[in-house]
C-alpha positions in Angstrom: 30.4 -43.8 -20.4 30.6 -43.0 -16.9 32.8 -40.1 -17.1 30.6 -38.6 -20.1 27.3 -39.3 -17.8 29.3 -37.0 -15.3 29.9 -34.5 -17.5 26.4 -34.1 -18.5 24.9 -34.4 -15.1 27.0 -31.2 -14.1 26.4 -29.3 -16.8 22.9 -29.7 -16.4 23.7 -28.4 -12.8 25.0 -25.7 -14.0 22.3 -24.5 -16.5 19.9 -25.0 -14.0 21.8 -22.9 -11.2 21.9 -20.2 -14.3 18.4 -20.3 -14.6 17.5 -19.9 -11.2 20.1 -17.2 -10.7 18.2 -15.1 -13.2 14.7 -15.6 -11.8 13.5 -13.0 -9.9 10.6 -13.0 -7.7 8.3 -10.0 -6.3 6.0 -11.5 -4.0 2.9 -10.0 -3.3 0.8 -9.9 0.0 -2.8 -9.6 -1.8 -4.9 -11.8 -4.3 -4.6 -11.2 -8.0 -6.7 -8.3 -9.4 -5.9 -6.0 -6.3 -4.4 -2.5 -7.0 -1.4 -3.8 -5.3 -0.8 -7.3 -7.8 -1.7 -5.3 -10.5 1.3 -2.7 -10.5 3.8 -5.7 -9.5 2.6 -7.3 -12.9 3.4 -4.1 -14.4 6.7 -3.4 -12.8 7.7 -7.3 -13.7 7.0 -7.1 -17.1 9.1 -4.4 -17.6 12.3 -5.2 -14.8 12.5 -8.6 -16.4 14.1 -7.0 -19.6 15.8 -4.1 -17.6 17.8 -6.7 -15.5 17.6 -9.6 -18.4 16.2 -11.7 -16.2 12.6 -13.7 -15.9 10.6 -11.7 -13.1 7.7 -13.2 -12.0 4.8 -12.3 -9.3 3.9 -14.7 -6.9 1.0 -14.1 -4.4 1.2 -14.6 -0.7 -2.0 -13.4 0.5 -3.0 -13.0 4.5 -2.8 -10.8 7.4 -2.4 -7.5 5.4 0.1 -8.7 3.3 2.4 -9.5 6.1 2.2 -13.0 4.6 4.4 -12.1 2.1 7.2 -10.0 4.3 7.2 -12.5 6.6 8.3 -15.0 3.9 11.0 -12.3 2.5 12.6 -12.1 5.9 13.6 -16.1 5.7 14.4 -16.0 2.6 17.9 -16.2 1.0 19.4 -12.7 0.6 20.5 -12.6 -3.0 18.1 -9.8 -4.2 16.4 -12.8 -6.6 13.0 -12.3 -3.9 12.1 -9.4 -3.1 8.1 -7.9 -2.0 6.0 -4.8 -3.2 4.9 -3.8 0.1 2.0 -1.0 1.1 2.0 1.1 4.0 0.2 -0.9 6.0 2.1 -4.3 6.5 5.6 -2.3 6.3 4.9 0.3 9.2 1.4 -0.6 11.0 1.1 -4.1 11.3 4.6 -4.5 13.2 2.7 -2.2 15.9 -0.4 -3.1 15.6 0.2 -6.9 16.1 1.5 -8.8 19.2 3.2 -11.2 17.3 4.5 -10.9 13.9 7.2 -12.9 11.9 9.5 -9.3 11.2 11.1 -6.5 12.1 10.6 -3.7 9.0 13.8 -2.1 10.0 15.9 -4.6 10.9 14.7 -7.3 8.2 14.6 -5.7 5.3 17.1 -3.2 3.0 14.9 -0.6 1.2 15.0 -0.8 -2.6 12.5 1.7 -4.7 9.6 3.7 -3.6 6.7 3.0 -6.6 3.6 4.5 -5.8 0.8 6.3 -3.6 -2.7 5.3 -3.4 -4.3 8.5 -2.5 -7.2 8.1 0.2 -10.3 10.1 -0.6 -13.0 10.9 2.2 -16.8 10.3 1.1 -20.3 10.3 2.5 -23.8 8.5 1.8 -25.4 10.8 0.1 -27.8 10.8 2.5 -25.9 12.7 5.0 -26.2 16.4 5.1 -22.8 17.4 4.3 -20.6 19.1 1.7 -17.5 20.1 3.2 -14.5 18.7 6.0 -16.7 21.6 8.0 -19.8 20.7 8.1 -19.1 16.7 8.5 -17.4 18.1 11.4 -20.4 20.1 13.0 -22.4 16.9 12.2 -20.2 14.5 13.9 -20.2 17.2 17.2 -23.9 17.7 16.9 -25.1 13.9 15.7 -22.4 11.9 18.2 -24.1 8.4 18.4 -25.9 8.7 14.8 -22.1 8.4 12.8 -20.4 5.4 11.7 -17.1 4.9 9.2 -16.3 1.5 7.9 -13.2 -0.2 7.0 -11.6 -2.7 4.9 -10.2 -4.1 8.2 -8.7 -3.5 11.9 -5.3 -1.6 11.1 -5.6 -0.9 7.4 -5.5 2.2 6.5 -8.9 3.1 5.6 -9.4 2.6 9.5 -6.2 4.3 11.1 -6.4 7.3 8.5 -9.8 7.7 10.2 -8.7 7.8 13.3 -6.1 10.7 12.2 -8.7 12.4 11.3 -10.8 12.1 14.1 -7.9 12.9 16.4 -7.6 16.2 14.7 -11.1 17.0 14.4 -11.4 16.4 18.1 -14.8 14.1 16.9 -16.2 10.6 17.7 -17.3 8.8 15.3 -17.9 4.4 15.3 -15.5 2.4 13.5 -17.2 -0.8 11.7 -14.2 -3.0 10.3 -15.1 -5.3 7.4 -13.3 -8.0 5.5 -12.5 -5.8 2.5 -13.1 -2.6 0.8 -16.2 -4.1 -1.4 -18.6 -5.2 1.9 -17.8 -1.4 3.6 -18.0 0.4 0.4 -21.8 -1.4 0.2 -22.8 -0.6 3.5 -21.7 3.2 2.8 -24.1 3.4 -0.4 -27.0 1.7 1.4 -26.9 4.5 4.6 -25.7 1.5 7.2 -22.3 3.2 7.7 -22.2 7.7 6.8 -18.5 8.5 6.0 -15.7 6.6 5.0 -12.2 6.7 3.8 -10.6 4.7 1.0 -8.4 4.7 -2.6 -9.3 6.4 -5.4 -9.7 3.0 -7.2 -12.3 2.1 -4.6 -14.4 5.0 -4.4 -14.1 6.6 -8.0 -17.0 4.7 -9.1 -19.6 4.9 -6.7 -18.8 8.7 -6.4 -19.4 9.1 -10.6 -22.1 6.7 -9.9 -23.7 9.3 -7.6 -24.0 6.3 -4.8 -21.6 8.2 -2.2 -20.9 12.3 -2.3 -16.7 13.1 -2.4 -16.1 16.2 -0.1 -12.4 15.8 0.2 -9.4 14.6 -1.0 -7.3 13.2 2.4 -4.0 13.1 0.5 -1.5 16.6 0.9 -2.4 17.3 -2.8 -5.7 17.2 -5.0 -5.7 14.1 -7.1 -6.2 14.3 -10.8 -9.6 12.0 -10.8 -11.4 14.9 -9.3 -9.1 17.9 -9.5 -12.0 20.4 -8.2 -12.1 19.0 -5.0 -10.3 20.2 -1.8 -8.1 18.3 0.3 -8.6 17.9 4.0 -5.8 20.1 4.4 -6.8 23.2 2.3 -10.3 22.2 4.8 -8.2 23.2 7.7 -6.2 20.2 8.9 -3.0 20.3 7.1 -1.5 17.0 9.1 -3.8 15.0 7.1 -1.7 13.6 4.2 -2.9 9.9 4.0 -1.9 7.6 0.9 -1.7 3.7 1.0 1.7 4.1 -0.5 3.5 1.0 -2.0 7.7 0.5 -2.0 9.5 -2.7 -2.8 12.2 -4.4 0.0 14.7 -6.8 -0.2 16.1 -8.8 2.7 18.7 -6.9 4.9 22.0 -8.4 4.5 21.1 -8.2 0.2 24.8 -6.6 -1.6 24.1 -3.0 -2.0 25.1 -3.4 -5.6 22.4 -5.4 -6.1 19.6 -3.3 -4.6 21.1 0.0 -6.3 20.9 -1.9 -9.4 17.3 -3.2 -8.7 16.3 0.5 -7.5 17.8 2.3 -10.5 15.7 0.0 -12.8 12.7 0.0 -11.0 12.6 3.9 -11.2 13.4 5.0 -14.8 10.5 2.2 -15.4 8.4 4.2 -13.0 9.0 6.9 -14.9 8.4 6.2 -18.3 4.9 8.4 -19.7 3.6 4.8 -20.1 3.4 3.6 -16.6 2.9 7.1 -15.5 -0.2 6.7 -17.5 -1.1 3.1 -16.4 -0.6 3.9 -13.0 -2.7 7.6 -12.9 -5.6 4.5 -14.5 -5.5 2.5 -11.2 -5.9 5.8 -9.0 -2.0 5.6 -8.4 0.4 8.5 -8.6 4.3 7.2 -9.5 7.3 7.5 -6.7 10.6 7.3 -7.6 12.7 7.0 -4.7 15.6 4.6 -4.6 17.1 3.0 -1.6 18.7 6.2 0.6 15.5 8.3 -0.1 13.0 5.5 0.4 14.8 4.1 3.4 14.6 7.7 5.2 11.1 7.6 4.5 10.8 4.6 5.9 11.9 5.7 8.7 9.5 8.9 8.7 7.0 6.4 8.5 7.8 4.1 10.6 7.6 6.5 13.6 4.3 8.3 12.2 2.4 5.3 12.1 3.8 4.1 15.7 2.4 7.0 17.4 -0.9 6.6 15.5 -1.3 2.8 16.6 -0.4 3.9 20.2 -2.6 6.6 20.3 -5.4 4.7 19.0 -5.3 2.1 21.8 -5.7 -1.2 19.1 -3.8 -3.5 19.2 -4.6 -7.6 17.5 -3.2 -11.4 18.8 
């Protein structure tokens, strides 16, 4: 009896290291219902099958979603958790903070490059502008009358602002907020004039005639408003700002393992039918696996640096 209880008390050992060796986790730095959680629950429910595993989101919200990352770099590295990261936590919020739980480039080993998040640049309606040049003359003629809000210190609706401002050689106030919804109500109601966010934020309000679009702030027009000009065709061509999203796994994961995690991820990305979910959320597919994203990374890494210096913030 004993010798049969030993049997079964490893072969339940077994089955249950088998289980958990074909779980897979993408953690999440946001709440659920955010653009963010909502393209990891796409991406899961279509890896799990790819990989014939179970793939699950878990979220991990807080600072930025540097939560989540900071998590990811303690964790085992297997490629069994891995995060879908944007911008922001990956290559600002390393800078921007004093002290943060990771280093981006020495933490973590690129896997897939998934999406941008296009930023859009708006006005209250209010505001008697049309065009990148006349908020401009504005800004120069108006200089204590302009505010921009943001969805917080460091996100990217505040530092692409302050790109823009350092190329348009303008001053204008930056209100931070806790979240896009609070700035995005303040903009309607006149308290803040101009602002930059996602498509997914804005598109409404701008149908909605509650704020006037006069530029798209990403290097390309985006297919929500395809008559409007970008920033760039406005003049400024360094002004290419998306809240881009990419997935990581921790450093020392096998490279088999990411390859194979980044060659799923990105024939998923490019199937018409997430192309077509994704285009829904204001989000415009990447397919970039490990090499390519990990270069960009890099790019990134050192664009976003300078922009943190340059702006002077920096948080406890």
């Amino acid at each position: 009896m004993r010798g049969l209880l030993i049997v079964v008390t490893a072969l339940v050992l077994i089955l249950t290291d088998a289980r958990c060796a074909s779980l897979t986790r993408i953690l999440v730095g946001f709440p659920p219902g955010q653009a963010t959680d909502l393209i990891a629950r796409l991406l899961a429910e279509r890896l799990g099958p790819a990989l014939g595993e179970t793939v699950i989101v878990e979220n991990r919200p807080g600072q930025g979603g540097s939560i989540a990352l900071a998590s990811l770099a303690q964790s085992p590295a297997d490629g069994h958790t891995v995060v879908l990261a944007p911008l922001a936590s990956l290559v600002v919020n390393p800078h921007l903070y004093k002290s943060i739980a990771y280093d981006t480039r020495r933490d973590f080993a690129p896997v897939a490059l998934v999406a941008d998040l296009p930023l859009l640049l708006v006005v209250n309606p209010s505001l008697p502008v049309n065009s990148v040049a006349e908020l401009i003359a504005y800004a120069k003629a108006n200089p204590e009358k302009l505010a921009h809000p943001s969805s917080g210190n460091g996100t990217l609706s505040h530092l692409g602002m302050e790109v823009f401002k350092q190329r348009a050689g303008i001053t204008i106030l930056h209100v931070p907020y806790r979240g896009s919804v609070p700035a995005m109500t303040d903009l309607m109601t006149g308290i803040v004039g101009v602002a930059m966010d996602t498509v997914a934020v804005t598109e409404p309000f701008i149908r909605g005639d509650k704020m006037r679009l006069i530029a798209s702030a990403y290097g390309k027009r985006v297919a929500a408003f395809p008559d409007t000009p970008t920033v760039a065709e406005q003049g400024f061509a360094e002004v290419d700002l998306s809240a881009w999203l990419g997935i990581v796994a921790s450093a020392a994961t096998p490279k088999a393992r990411v390859d194979r995690l980044g060659a799923a991820i990105n024939k998923i990305i490019q199937s018409p039918e997430i192309v077509a979910r994704f285009t829904a959320l204001g989000a415009i597919p990447r397919s970039e696996g490990p090499a390519d994203f990990g270069a960009f990374l890099a790019s990134e890494d050192a664009r976003w640096s300078a922009v943190v210096k340059a702006s002077g913030l920096r948080i406890e």
